[in-house]
Backbone as a printed PyTorch tensor [residue, N CA C, xyz], in Angstrom:
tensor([[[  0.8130,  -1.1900,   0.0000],
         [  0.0000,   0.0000,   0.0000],
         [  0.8600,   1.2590,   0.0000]],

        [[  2.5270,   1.3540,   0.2400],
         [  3.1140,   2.4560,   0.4000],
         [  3.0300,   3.0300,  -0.8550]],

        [[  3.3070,   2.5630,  -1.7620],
         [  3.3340,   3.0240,  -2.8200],
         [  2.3740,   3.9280,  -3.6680]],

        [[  1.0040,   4.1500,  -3.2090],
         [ -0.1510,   5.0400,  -3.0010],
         [ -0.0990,   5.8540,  -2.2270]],

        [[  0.9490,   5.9230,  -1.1030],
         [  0.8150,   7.1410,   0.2930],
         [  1.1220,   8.5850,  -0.6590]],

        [[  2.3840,   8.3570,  -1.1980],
         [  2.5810,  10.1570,  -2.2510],
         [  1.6000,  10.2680,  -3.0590]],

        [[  1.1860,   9.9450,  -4.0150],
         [  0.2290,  10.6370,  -4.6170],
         [ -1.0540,  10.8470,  -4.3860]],

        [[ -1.3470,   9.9060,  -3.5500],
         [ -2.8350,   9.8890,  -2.0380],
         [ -3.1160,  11.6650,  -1.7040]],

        [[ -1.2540,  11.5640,  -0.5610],
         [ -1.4140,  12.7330,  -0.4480],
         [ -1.0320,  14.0970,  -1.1790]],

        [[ -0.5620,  13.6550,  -2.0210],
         [ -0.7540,  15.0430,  -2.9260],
         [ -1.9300,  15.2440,  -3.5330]],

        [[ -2.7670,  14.2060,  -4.2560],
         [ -4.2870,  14.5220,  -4.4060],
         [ -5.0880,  15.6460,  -2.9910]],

        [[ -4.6740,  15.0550,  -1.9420],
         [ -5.7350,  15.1400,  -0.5660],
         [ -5.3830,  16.8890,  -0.6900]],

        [[ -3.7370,  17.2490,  -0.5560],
         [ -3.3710,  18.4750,  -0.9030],
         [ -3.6150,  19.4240,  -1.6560]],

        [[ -4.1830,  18.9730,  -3.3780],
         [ -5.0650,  19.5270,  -4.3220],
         [ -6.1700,  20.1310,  -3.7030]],

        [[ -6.9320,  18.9740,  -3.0230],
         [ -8.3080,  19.0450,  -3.0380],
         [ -8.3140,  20.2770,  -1.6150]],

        [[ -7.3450,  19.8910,  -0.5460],
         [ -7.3550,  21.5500,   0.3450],
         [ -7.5160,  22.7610,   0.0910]],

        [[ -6.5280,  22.6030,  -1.1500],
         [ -6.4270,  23.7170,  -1.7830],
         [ -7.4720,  24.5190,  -2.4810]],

        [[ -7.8220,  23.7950,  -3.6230],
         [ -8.9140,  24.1420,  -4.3140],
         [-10.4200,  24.6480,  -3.7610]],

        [[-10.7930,  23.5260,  -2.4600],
         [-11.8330,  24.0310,  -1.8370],
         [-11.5390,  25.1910,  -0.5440]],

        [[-10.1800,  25.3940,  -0.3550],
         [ -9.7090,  26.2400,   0.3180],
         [-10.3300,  26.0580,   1.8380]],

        [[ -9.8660,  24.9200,   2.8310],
         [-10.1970,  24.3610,   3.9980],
         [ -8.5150,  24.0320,   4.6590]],

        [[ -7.9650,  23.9170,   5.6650],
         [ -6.9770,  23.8430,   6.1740],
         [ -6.4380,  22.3970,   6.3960]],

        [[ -7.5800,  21.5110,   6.6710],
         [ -7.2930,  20.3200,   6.4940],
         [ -8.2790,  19.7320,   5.3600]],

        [[ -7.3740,  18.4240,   4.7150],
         [ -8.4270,  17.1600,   3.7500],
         [ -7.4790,  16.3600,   4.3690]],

        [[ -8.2740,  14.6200,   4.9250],
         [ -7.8120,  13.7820,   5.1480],
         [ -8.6270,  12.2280,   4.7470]],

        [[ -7.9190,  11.1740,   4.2390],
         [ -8.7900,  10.7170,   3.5820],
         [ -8.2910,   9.4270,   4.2570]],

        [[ -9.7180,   8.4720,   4.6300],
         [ -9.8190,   7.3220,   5.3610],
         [-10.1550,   6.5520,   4.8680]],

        [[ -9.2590,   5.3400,   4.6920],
         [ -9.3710,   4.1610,   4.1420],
         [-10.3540,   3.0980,   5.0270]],

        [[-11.5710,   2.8150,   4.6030],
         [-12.6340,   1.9500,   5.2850],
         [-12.1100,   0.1770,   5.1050]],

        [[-11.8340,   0.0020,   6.3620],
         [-11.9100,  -1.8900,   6.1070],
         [-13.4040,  -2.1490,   7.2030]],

        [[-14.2010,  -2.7500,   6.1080],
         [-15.4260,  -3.0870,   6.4880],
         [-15.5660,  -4.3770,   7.2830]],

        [[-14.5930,  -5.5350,   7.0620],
         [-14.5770,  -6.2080,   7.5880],
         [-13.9200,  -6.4940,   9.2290]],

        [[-13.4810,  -5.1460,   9.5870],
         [-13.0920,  -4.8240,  10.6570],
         [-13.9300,  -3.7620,  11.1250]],

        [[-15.1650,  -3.0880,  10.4780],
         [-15.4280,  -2.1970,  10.6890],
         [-14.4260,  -0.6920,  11.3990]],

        [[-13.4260,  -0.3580,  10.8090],
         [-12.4400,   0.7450,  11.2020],
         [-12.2850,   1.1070,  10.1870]],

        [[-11.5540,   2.5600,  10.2590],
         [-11.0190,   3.0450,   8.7200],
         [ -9.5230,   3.5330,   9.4210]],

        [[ -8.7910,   3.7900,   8.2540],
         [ -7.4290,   4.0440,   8.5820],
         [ -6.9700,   5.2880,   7.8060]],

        [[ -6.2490,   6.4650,   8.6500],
         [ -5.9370,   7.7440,   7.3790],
         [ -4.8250,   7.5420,   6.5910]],

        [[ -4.7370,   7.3680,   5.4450],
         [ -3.8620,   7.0100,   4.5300],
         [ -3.2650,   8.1620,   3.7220]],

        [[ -3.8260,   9.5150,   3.8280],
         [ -3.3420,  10.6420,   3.1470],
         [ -4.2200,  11.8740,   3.6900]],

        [[ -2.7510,  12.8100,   4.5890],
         [ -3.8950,  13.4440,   4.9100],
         [ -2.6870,  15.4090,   4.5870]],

        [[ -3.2410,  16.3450,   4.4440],
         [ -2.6760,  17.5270,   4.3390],
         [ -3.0120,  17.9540,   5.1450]],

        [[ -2.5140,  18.9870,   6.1760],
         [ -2.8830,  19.8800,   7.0530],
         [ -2.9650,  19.3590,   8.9710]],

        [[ -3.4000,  17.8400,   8.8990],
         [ -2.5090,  17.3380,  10.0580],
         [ -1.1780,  17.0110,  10.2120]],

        [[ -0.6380,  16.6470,  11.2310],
         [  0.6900,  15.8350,  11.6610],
         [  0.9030,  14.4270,  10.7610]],

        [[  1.7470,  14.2360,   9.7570],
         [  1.8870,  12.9130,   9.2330],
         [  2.0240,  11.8680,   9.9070]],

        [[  2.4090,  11.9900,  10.7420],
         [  2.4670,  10.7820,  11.9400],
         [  0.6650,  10.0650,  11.9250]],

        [[ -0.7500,  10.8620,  11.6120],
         [ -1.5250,  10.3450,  11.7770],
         [ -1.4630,   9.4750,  10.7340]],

        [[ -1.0270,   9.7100,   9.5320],
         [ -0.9220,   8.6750,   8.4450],
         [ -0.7710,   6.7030,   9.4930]],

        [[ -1.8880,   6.1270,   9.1350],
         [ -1.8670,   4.6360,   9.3090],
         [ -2.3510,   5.1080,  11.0140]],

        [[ -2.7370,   5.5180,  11.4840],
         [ -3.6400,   5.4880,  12.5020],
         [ -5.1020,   5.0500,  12.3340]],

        [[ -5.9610,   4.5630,  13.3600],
         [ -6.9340,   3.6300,  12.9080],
         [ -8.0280,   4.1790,  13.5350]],

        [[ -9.4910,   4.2540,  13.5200],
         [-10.6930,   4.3220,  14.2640],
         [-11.6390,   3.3930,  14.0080]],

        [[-12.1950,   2.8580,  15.1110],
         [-13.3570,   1.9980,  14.6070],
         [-14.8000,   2.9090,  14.2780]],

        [[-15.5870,   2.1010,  13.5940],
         [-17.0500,   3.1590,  12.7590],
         [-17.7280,   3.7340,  13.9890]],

        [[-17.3400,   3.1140,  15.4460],
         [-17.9940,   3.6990,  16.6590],
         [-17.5380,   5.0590,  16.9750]],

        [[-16.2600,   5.2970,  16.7370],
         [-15.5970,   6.4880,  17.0830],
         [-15.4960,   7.5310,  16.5970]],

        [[-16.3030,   8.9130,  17.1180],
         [-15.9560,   9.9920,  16.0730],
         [-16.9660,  10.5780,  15.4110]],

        [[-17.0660,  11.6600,  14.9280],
         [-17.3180,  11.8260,  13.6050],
         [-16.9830,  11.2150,  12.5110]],

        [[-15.8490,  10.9530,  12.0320],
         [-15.5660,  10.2140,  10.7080],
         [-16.0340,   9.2390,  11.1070]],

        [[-15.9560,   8.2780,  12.0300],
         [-16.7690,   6.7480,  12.5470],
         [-18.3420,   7.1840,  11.9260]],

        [[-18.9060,   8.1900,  12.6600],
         [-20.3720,   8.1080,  12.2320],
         [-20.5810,   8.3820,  10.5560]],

        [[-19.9180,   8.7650,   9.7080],
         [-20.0550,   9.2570,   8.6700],
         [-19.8880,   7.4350,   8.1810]],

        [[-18.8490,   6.8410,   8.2290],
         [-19.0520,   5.7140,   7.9070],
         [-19.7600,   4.4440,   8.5820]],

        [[-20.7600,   4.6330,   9.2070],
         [-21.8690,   4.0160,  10.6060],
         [-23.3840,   3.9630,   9.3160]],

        [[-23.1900,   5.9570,   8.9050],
         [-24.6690,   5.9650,   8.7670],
         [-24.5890,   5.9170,   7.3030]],

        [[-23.5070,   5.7640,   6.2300],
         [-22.7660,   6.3050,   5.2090],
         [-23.3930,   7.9310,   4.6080]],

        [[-23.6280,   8.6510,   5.2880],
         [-24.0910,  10.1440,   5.1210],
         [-22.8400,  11.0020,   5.7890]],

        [[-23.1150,  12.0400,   4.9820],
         [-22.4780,  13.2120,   5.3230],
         [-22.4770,  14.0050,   6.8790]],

        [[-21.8950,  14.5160,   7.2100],
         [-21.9000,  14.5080,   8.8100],
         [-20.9290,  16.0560,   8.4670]],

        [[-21.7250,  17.4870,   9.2170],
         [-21.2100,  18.5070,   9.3120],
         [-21.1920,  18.7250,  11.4050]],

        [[-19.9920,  19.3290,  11.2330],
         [-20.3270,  20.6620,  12.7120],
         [-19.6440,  21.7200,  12.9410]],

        [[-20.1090,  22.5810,  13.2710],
         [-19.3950,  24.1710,  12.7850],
         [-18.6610,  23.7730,  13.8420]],

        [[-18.9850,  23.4240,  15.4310],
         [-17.8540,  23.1950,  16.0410],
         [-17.5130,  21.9120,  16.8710]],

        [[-16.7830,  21.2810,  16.4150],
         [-16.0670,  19.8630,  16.3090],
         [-15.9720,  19.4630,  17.8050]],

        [[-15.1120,  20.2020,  18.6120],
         [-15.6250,  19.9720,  19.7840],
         [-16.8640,  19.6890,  20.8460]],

        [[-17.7560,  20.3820,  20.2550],
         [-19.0240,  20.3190,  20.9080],
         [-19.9050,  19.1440,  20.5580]],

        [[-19.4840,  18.6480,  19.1190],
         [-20.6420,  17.8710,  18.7830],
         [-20.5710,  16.2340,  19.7380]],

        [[-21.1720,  15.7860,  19.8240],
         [-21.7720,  14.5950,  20.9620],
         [-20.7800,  13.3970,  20.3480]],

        [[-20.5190,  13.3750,  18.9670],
         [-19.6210,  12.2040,  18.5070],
         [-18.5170,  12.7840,  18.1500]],

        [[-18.0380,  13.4880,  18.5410],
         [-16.5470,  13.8500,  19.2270],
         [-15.6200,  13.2520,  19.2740]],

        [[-14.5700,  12.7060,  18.6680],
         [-13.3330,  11.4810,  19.7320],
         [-11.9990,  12.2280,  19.0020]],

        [[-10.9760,  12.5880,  19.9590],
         [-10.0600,  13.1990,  19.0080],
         [ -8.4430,  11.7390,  19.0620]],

        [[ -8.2950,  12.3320,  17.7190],
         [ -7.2470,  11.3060,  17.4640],
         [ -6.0530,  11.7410,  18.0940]],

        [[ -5.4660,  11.1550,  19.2110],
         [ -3.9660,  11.4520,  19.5820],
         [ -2.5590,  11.7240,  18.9770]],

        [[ -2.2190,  12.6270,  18.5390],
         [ -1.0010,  12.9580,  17.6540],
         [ -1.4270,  13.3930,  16.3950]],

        [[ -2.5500,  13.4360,  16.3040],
         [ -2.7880,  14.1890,  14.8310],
         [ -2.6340,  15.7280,  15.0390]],

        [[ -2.8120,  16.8590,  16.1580],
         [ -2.5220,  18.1250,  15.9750],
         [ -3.8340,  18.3710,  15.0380]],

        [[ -5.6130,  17.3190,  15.5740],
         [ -6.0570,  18.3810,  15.1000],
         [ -7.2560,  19.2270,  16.3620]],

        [[ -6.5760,  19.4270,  17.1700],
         [ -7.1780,  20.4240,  18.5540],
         [ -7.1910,  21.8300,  17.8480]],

        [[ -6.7470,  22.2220,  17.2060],
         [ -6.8470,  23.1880,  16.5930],
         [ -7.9880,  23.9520,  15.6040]],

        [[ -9.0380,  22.7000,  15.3000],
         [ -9.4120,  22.7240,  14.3100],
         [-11.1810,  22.9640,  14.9460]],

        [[-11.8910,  23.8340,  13.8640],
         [-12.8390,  24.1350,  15.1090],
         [-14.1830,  23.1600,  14.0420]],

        [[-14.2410,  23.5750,  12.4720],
         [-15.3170,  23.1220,  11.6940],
         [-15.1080,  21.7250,  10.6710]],

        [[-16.1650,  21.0020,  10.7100],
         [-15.9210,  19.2360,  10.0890],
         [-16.9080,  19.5390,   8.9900]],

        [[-16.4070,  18.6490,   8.0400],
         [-17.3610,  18.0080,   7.1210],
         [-16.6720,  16.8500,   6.5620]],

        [[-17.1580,  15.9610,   7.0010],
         [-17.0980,  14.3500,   6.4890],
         [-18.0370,  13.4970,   5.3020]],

        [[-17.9630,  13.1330,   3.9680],
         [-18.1320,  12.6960,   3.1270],
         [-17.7520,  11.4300,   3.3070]],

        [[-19.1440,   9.9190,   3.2820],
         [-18.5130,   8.5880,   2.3340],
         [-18.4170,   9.0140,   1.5700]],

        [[-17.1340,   7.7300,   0.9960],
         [-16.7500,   7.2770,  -0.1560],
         [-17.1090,   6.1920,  -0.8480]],

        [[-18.3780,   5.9720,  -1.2320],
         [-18.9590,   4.5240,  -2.1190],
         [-18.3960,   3.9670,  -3.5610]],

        [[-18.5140,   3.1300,  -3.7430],
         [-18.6010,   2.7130,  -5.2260],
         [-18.9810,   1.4260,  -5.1000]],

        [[-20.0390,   1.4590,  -6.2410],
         [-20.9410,   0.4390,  -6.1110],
         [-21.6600,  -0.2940,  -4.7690]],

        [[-21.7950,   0.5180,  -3.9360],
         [-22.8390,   0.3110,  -2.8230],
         [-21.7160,  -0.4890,  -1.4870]],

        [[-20.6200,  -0.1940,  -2.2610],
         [-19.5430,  -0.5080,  -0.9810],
         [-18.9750,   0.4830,  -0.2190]],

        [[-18.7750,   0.2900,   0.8570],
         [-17.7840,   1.8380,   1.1590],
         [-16.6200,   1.7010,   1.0660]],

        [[-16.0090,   2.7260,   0.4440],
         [-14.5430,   2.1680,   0.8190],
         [-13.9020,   3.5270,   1.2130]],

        [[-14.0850,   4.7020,   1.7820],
         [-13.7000,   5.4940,   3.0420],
         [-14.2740,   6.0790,   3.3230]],

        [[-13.6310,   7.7500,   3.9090],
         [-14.0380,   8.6970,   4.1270],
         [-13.7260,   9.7800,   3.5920]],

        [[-13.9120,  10.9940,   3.4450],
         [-13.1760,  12.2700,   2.5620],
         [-13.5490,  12.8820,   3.7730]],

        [[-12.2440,  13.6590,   4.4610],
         [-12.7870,  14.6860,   5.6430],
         [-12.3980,  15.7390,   5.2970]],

        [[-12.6470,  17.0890,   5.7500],
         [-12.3600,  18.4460,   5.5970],
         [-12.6360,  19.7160,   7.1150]],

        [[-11.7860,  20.2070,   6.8920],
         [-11.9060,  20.7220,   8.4460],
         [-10.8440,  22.2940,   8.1530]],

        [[-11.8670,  22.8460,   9.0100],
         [-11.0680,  24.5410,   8.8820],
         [-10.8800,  24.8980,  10.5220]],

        [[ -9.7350,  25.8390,  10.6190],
         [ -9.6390,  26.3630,  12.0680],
         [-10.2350,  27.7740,  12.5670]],

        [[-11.1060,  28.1070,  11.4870],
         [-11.7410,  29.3430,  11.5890],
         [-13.3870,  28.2800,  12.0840]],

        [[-14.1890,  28.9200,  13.0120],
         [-15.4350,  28.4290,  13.2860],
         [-16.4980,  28.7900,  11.2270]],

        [[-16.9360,  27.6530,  10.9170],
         [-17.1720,  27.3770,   9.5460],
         [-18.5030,  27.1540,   9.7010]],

        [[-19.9620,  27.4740,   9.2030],
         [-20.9460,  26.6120,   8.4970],
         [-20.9780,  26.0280,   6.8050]],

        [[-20.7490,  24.8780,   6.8000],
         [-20.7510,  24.3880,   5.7700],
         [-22.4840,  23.9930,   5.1170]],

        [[-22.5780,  24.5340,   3.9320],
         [-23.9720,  24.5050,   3.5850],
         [-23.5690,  23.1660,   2.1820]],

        [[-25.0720,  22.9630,   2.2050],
         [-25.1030,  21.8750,   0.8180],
         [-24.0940,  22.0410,  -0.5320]],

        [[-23.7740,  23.5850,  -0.5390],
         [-22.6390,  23.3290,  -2.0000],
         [-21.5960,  23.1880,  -1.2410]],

        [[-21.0460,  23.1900,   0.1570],
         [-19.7930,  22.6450,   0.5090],
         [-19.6830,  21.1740,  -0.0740]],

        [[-21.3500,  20.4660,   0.4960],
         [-20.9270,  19.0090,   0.4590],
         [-20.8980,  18.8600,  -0.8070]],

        [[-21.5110,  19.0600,  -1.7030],
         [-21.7130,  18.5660,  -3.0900],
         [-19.8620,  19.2560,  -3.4760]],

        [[-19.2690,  20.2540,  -3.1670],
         [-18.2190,  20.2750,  -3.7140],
         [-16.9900,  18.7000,  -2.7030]],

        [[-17.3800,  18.8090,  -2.2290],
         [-16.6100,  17.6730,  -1.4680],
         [-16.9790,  16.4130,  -2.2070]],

        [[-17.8630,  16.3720,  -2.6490],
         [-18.4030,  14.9270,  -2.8840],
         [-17.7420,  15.1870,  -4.6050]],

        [[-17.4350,  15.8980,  -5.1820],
         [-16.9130,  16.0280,  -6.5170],
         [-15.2510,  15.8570,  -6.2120]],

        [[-14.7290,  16.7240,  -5.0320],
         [-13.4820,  15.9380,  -5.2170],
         [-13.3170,  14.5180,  -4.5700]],

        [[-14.3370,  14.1590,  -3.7680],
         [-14.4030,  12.6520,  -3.4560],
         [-14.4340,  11.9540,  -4.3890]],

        [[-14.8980,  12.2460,  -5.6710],
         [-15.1290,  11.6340,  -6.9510],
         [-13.4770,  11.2230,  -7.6780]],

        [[-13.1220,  12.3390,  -7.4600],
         [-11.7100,  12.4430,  -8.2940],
         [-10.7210,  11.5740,  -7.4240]],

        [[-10.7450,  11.3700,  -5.7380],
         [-10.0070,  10.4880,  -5.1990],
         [-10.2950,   9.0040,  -5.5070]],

        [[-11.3130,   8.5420,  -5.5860],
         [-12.0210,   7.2810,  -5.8470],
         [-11.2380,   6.3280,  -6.4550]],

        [[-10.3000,   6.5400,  -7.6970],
         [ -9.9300,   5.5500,  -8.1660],
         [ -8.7530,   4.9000,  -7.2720]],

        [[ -7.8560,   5.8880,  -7.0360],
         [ -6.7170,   5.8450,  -6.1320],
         [ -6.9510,   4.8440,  -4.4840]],

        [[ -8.6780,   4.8120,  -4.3100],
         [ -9.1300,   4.3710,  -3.1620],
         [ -9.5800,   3.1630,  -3.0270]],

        [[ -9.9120,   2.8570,  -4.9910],
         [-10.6150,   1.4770,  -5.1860],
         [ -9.1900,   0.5860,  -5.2800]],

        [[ -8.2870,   1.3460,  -5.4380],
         [ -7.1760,   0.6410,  -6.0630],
         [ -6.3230,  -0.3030,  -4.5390]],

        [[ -6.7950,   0.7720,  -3.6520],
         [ -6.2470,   0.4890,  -2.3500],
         [ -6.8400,  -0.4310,  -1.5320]],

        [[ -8.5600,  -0.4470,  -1.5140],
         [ -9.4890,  -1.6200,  -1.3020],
         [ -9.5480,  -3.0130,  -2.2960]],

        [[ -8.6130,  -2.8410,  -3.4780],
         [ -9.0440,  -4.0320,  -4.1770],
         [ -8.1700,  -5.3830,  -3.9350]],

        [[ -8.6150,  -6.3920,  -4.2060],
         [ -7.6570,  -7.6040,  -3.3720],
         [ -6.8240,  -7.9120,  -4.0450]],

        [[ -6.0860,  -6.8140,  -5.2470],
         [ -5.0480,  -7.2610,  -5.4240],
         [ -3.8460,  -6.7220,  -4.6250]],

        [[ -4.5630,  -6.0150,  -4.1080],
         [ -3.3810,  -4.9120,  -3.1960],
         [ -3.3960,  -5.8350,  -1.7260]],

        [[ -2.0290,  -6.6970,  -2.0480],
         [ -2.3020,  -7.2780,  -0.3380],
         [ -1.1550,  -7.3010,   0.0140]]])
């Protein structure tokens, strides 16, 4: 799978950019463990790279629980809350979490997060869900069983 970590995260880095948010981090879903794992992320600590959550934990957990989109202007407050240790993102005040499907499977998450307090309205998500589109192949490639 290393061999997907650079251009993972230079995609994830595009997509910061373009939608202009401080963090994109993108979670690799193993369903059969129910957890996902961040495999490319811009704007946290790389060290979170290959850190794990189960679908119980979190916001990104619930985004892949309910497979819906999951906003909160402030990250702290919201009730599914869990912060990841060593990622450096305490900083960060607004979420928006996107599945990643294809063909009725999941196979991650697309997160996005600003350190300014944010409401994200429906063309946030629909723009998220377009560069979720553009990560997809890079994600199927990483869920598929030839990659073992």
């Amino acid at each position: 799978m290393t061999e997907y970590l650079n251009p993972m995260n230079e995609r994830v880095d595009a997509v910061r950019r373009k939608l202009e948010v401080d963090v994109c981090s993108l979670y690799l879903a193993h369903p059969d463990r129910q957890t996902l794992e961040i495999v490319a992320t811009s704007g946290l600590h790389r060290s979170a790279i290959g850190k794990q959550l189960s679908y119980a934990q979190g916001l990104t957990g619930k985004v892949a629980r309910t497979r819906l989109p999951v906003v909160a202007r402030v990250i702290q407050d919201h009730a599914d809350y869990f912060h990841v240790e060593g990622s450096g993102e305490e900083r960060f005040k607004s979420y928006l979490g996107i599945p990643l499907e294809h063909d009725g499977e999941l196979h991650g998450v697309l997160v996005v997060q600003t350190e300014q307090t944010r409401t994200f309205f429906h063309r946030h998500i629909q723009e998220v869900h377009r560069a979720g589109r553009d990560l997809m192949a890079g994600l199927v490639a990483l869920t598929s069983p030839d990659q073992a």
